[in-house]
C-alpha positions in Angstrom: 64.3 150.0 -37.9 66.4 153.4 -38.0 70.3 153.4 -37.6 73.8 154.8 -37.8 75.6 153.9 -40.7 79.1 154.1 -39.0 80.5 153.6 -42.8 78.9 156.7 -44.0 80.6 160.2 -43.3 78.7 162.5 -41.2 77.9 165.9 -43.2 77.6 169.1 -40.8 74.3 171.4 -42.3 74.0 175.0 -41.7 70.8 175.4 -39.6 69.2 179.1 -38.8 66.9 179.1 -35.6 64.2 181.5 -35.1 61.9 182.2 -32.3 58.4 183.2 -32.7 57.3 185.5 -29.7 55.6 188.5 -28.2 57.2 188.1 -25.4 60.8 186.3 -25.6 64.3 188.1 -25.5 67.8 186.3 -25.6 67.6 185.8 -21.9 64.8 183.9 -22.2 64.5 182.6 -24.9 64.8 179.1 -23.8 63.4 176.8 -26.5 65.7 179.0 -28.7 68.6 177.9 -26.4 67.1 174.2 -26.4 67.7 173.9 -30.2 71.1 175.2 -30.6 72.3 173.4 -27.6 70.8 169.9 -29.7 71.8 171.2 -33.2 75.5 172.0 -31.8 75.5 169.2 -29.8 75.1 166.8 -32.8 77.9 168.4 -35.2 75.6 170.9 -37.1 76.0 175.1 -37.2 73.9 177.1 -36.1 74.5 180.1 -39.0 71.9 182.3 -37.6 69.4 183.1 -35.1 66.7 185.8 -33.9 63.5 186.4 -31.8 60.5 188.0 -34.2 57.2 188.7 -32.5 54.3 186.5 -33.9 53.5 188.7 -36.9 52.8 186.7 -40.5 55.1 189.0 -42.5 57.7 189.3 -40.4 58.2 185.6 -39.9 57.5 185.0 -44.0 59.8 187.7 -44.8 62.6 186.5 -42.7 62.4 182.5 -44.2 62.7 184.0 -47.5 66.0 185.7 -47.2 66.8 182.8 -45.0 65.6 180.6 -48.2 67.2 182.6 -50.2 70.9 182.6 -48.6 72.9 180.0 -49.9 74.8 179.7 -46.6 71.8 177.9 -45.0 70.4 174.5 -45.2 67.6 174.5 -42.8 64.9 176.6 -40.7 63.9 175.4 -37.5 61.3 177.8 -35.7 60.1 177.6 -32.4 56.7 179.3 -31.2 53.7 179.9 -32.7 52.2 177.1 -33.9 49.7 176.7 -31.6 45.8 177.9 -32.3 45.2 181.1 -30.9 44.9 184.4 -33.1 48.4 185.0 -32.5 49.7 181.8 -33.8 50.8 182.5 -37.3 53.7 181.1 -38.2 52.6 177.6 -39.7 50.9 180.1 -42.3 54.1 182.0 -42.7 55.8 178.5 -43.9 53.1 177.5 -45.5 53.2 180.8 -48.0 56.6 179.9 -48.7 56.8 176.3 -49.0 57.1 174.6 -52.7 56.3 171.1 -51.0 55.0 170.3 -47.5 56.3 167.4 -46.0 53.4 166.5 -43.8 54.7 163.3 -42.5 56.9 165.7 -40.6 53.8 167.6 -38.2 52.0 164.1 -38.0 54.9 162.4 -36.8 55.9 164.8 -34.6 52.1 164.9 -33.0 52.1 161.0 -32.8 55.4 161.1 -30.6 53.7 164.2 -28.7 50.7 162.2 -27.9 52.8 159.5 -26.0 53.9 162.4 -23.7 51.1 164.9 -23.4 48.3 162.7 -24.8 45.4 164.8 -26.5 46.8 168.0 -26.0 48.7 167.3 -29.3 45.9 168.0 -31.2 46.5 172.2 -30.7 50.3 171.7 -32.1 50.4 173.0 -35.6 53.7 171.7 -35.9 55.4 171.5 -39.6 57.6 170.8 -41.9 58.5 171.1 -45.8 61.1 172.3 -48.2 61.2 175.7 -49.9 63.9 176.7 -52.9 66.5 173.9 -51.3 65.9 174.7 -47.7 64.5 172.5 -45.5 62.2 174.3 -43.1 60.3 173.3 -39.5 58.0 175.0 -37.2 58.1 173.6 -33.9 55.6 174.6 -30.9 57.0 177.5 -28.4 58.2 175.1 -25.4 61.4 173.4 -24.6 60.2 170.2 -24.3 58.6 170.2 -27.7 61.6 171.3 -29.0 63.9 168.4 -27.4 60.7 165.7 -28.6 61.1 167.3 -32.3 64.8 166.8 -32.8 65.7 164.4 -30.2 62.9 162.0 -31.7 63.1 163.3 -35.3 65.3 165.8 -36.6 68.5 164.2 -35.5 68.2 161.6 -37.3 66.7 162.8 -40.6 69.7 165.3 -40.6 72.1 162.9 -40.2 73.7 161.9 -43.5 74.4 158.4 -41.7 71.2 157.6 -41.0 69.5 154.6 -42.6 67.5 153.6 -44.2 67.7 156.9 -45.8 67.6 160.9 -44.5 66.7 164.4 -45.9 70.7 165.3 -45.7 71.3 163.0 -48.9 68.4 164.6 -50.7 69.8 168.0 -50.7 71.8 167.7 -54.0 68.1 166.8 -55.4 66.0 169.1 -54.0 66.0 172.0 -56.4 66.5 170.0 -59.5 63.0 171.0 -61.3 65.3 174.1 -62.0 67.9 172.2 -63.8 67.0 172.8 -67.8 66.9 169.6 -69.5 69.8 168.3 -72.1 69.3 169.5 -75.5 70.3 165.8 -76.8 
């Protein structure tokens, strides 16, 4: 089973959170408010954050610079990733991503189906890794947001966590650019 590894030094990431809405603002934004209360909570930084209405290009357009700013280690979006015509933004990851990490959306489904049982099936809740950024679209409510990194994230993004976590894989993750030795 999972654990602490109280040896291990804890390693504060750089997190940008965006909200995916027609309709939320600051005020209201409260699964917004949800994750950076967690992420802040647990040691991280929250590096950035903004409300974009559920357009495709918007929302890919804003993970690439996000992707492409060294300052940040991880994406975590809220909204959006349900199945109506508006939902988009799992295809906005999705045009970015070089790898999925589907365990990610089918753990996070399995853990929503002990709560809200076969409503689950309608999240379209994901995860992967684009250019050295991790990145994670959660659904648009509070509670899915405290499930997701309650349940998941706040582990995987803890560099104590055992038996292993995405924190130590960071110094890995873009190494398909490294060239290769010319011994």
């Amino acid at each position: 089973m999972s654990k602490i590894d109280g040896n291990r030094p804890f390693l504060s990431v750089n997190i940008a959170v965006l909200t995916v809405s027609d309709s939320r603002t600051e005020e209201n934004d409260t699964s917004g408010h949800t994750l950076v209360e967690r992420i802040t909570s647990s040691g991280h930084k929250v590096v950035a954050k903004m409300i974009l209405p559920d357009e495709i290009h918007l929302v890919s357009e804003q993970l690439k610079r996000w992707i492409a700013d060294p300052a940040i280690d991880v994406v975590i979006s809220t909204g959006g990733t349900g199945v109506t015509g508006r939902d988009t933004t799992p295809e906005a990851f999705k045009a970015v991503y070089d790898k999925e990490i589907e365990g990610f959306g089918e753990l996070f489904r399995q853990l929503s189906f002990a709560k809200i049982g076969t409503s689950t099936m309608q999240s379209r809740a994901t995860g992967g890794v684009a250019h050295g950024t991790y990145l994670f679209a959660l659904p648009g409510s509070p509670g899915a947001c405290r499930d997701a990194w309650d349940d998941i994230l706040r582990w995987q993004l803890d560099s104590r966590h055992r038996p292993c976590n995405l924190v130590e894989l960071m110094p890995r993750l873009l190494e398909h650019l490294e060239k290769p030795d010319d011994h």
